[in-house]
Structures are given as structure tokens and as C-alpha cells.
N, C-alpha and C positions, 0 to 999 in steps of 0.2 A: 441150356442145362441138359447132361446127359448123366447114362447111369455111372460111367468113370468117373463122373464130376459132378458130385450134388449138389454143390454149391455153388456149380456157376463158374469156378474161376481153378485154377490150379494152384500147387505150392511156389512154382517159384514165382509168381506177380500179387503176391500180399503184400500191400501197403503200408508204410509203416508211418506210425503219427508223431507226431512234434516232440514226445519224450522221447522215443525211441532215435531221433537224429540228432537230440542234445545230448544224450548219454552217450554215443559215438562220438557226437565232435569232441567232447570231455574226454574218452578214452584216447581220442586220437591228439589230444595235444598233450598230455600226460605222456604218451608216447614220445610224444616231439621234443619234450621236455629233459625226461630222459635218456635219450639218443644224444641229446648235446652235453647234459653233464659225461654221458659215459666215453663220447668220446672226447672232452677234455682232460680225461683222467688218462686214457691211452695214450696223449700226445704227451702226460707227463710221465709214464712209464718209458715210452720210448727218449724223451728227453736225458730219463736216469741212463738208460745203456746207451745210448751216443758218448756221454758227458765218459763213462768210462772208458770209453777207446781214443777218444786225441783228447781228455785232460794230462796235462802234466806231472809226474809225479816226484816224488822228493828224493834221491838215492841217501841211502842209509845203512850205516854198519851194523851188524849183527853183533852183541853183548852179552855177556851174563844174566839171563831175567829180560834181555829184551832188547832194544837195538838204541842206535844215537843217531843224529844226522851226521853230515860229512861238516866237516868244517867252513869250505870255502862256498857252502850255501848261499843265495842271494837272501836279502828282508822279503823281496818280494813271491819268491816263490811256493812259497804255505798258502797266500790265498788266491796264486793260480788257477787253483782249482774251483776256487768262490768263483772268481772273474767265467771261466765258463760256463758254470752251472747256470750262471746269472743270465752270461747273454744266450744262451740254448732255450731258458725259458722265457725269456722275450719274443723271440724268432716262434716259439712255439704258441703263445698268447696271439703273436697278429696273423698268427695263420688259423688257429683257432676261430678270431672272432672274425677275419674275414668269409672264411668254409659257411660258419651261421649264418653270415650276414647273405650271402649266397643261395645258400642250399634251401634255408629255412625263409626265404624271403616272404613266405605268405603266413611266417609266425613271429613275425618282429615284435620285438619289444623287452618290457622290461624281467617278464618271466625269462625270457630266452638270456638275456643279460645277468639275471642270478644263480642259474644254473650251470651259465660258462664259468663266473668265477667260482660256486662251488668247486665244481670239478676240477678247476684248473689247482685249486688250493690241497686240493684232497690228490690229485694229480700230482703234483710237486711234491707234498713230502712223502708219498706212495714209490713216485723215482727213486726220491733219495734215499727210502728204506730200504728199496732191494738193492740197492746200487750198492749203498754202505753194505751190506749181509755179507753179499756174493764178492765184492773188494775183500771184507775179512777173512772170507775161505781160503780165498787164494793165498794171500800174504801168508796166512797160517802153515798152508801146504808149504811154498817156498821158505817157510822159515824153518820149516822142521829139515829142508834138507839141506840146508844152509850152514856151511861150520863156525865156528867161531872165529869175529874177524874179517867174514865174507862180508862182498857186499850184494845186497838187493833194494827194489823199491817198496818205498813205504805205500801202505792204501791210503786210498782218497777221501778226504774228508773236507765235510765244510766248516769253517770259521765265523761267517758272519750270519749265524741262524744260532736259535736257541735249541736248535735240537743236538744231541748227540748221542753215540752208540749205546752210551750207559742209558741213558733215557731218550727211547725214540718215539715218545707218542706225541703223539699232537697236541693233547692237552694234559691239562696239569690239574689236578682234581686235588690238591693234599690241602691248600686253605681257599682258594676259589677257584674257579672253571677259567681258564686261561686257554685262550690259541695259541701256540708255542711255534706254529708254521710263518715264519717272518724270517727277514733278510731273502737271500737269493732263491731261498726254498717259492717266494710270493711272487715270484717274477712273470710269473706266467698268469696268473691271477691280474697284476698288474696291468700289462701287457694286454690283456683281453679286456678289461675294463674300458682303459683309453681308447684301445683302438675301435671298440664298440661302439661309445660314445662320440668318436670321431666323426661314423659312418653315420651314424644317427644325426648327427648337426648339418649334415649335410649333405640329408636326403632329400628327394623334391617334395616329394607328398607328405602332409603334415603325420598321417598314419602308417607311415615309415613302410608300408605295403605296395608294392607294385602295380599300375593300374587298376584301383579302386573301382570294383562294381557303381556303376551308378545308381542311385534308387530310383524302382520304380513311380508314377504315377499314384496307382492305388498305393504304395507305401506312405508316399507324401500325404493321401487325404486319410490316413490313417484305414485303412479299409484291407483286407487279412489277400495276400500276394498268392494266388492262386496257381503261381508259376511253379513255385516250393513247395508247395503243399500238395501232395497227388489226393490224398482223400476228400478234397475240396469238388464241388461239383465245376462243371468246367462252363466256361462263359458260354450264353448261345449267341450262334454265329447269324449276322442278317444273311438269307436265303439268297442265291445270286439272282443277278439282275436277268429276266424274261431278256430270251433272245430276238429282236425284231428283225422279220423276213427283207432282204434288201429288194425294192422294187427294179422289178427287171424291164427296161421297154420292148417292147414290141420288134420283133427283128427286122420288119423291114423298115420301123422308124430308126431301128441304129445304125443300119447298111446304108441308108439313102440319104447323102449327103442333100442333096437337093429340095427335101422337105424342110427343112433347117433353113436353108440360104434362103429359097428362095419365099419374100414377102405378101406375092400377091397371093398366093396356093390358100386356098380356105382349109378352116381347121378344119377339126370331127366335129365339133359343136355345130358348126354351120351347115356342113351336109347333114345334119340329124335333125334340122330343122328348129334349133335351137333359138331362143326368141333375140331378138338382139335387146342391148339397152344402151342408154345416153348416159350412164353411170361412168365415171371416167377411166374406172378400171373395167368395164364393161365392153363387149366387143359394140364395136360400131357400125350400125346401119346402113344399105347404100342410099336411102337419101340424106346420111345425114352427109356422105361426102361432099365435097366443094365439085360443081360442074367445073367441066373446061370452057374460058371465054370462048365464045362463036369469032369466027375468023372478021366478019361485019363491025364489032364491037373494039376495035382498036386503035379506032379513028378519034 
């Protein structure tokens, strides 16, 4: 502890305890939460001005009070423009929910799964309302300069949705609360559902998570993981093992091969006058050796 430091430690290694890392994890998947509805609403915005530049559109004469189609029109060409709205926001739903399934793979599940189809729902008819606006501008401009008689194309509209310019909100408040975002406007919605659910059915791990932390030891005997926890006092450590002196021999017992080989050489015990014994790990006596027979005795 110094006079800079009264307390021992500085600002930035303060500790922070178990509230303080659940109210981060909270903010941080709130975070994560909203980063995927906001970007499925972007992919429906961008779906709207795609859908404006290669959808098809209807040519039509200019009239008194407003215009007509051309005559030799197809049945099918009015909901053209359904048919790409439709498939733009398919293409957009499983790109959608594959990016989550991806990016977010350490927050899978079924929150991430209701904020993509938020988005993707609020996304789709978000396209189609600027898409429809900025289509009206124009036609209006071309129509003013347009004489009667002339021809231009008509703006893009969907058919198979309950919304339309005269009323483009999403819900319908006048006798009960109604979603009005349905048909091709939901495609995307759709779209991100299944495909999310796909990935989900068949993912390895049951917690649809990437290489699942294993638990600890102490976690299993229920005892508080002192890994996670810094304010936690830290285990003591066994003191290392005393180092034992390796025994060195004698240099001229390790140079002299001949001490070694040869058997008859008396140890150190014997020249030290060391007592013998008949013990059979004991060194042996010379009388207890065997005499050599006398040359006499052979007969």
C-alpha cells in the first residue's frame, strides 16, 4: 500500500461481483436480441427497392381523371409483381435466419427465433411502404408530363396482401386489433421461421450451442466455481516437492573400470576393518570360505 494508492489496489483491477456480470450478460443479449430484429427489418427494406428495379410493370394509357390498361394485357400480369415480392422475400428470410444461425451461434434459440420473425414481419411491410410511396411519386411526376393518350407504366402494387395505399398500416384498430401484414408481405417472416427451424432440427448438440463448456468438478458437487468468480479467495496450492541432492560417486570409483569388474578387490567396509557376518546379505568371512582340496586328497 502506497501514498497513490490507499487502498492497496488501483481503478482499473476492481472486481466485479455476480450482479454486476448478470446485469451485463442481460444487457448484452438484449443487445443481441436487437441487432437481429434490426437487421431483419434492413433485409426488408432492401427487399422493397430490389423488388422496384426488375419487378414488372403494367403499361397503361393515360385518360381523363386517370389512366386504363392496354388492351392486349395478359390475366397474369397484375400479380407479377406479387410473384416477386414474394420470392425476394423468401431469398431474404433464409439468408436471414442463416446470418443468425451463424453469427449468433453462441445465442441460439428461441428468443433469437422471435425477433427474426418480428423483424422480418415489420421488415416486409416497412419495404412495401416505402416502395409503394416512392413508386407513387414517380408515376405522379410521369403522369403530369404525359399527354393525353400517351402511354406510361403504371406503379407497383401488391394483390395478394390486405394492405393497400389507401390504408397501409399494419393493423386495423376500428373493431379489433388485427395484423393486416399477410400474403407476400409475410414471406420473409415465413421464410426465416422454417429455415430456422430447419437448422435447429438438425443441429448436433441438444443446446443448439457450439462446443458446450463442460462443467466443472466443483460445479457438479454443487460447491461455488472459483474460476468465475475473481472475488472468491483462490485455492491453496500444495508447496512443491523438496528437491533431493542426486548422490555423486567418488571419481575415482566412476573412472576405474576395474573396481567394478573385478570380484576379488575388498570393499571399503573390509579395509576399515569392518566386522564380517554370516548373515546372508552380510559380507563373508575368510574362514567361512571353502579351502582348496590338498593335491594328496584325490585319490
Amino acid at each position: 500500500m502506497t501514498a497513490a494508492q490507499p487502498w492497496g489496489t488501483d481503478a482499473g483491477s476492481v472486481q466485479t461481483g455476480p450482479y454486476e456480470r448478470r446485469g451485463r450478460g442481460r444487457r448484452v443479449t438484449v443487445a443481441v436480441l436487437a441487432a437481429a430484429a434490426l437487421g431483419a427489418v434492413a433485409l426488408g427494406l432492401v427487399v422493397g427497392q430490389v423488388w422496384r428495379l426488375i419487378a414488372p410493370r403494367l403499361p397503361v394509357v393515360k385518360v381523363e381523371g386517370g389512366y386504363r390498361y392496354v388492351g392486349d394485357a395478359q390475366s397474369e400480369q397484375p400479380v407479377a409483381a406479387d410473384g416477386w415480392f414474394g420470392l425476394l422475400g423468401l431469398i431474404a428470410g433464409i439468408l436471414a435466419a442463416v446470418l443468425a444461425w451463424w453469427l449468433l451461434r453462441h445465442r441460439r434459440g428461441v428468443a433469437v427465433l422471435a425477433m427474426l420473425v418480428l423483424g422480418s414481419l415489420v421488415g416486409g411491410w416497412l419495404g412495401w411502404w416505402v416502395a409503394a410511396r416512392l413508386e407513387r411519386a414517380s408515376f405522379e411526376e410521369h403522369y403530369a408530363a404525359t399527354p393525353i393518350g400517351g402511354g406510361l407504366e403504371a406503379p407497383l402494387s401488391l394483390n395478394l396482401t390486405d394492405l393497400n395505399r389507401a390504408d397501409p398500416w399494419p393493423f386495423h384498430l376500428s373493431e379489433r386489433i388485427s395484423v393486416r401484414v399477410s400474403g407476400v408481405v409475410a414471406a420473409q417472416a415465413l421464410a426465416v421461421a422454417f429455415t430456422y427451424t430447419v437448422l435447429a432440427g438438425f443441429a448436433v448438440d441438444p443446446d443448439l450451442r457450439p462446443n458446450p463448456p463442460e462443467p466443472l468438478m466443483e460445479d457438479e458437487l454443487g460447491e461455488p466455481d472459483r474460476t468465475t468468480d475473481p472475488a472468491s479467495p483462490l485455492p491453496a496450492t500444495d508447496p512443491a516437492p523438496p528437491v533431493r541432492a542426486a548422490y555423486r560417486m567418488p571419481p575415482g570409483r566412476a573412472t576405474d573400470p576395474t573396481r567394478a569388474a573385478d570380484p576379488t578387490r575388498a570393499t571399503d567396509s573390509t579395509r576399515a576393518g569392518a566386522p564380517f557376518s554370516s548373515a546372508p546379505d552380510g559380507p563373508a568371512g575368510p574362514t567361512a570360505a571353502p579351502e582348496p582340496p590338498s593335491p594328496g586328497a584325490t585319490g
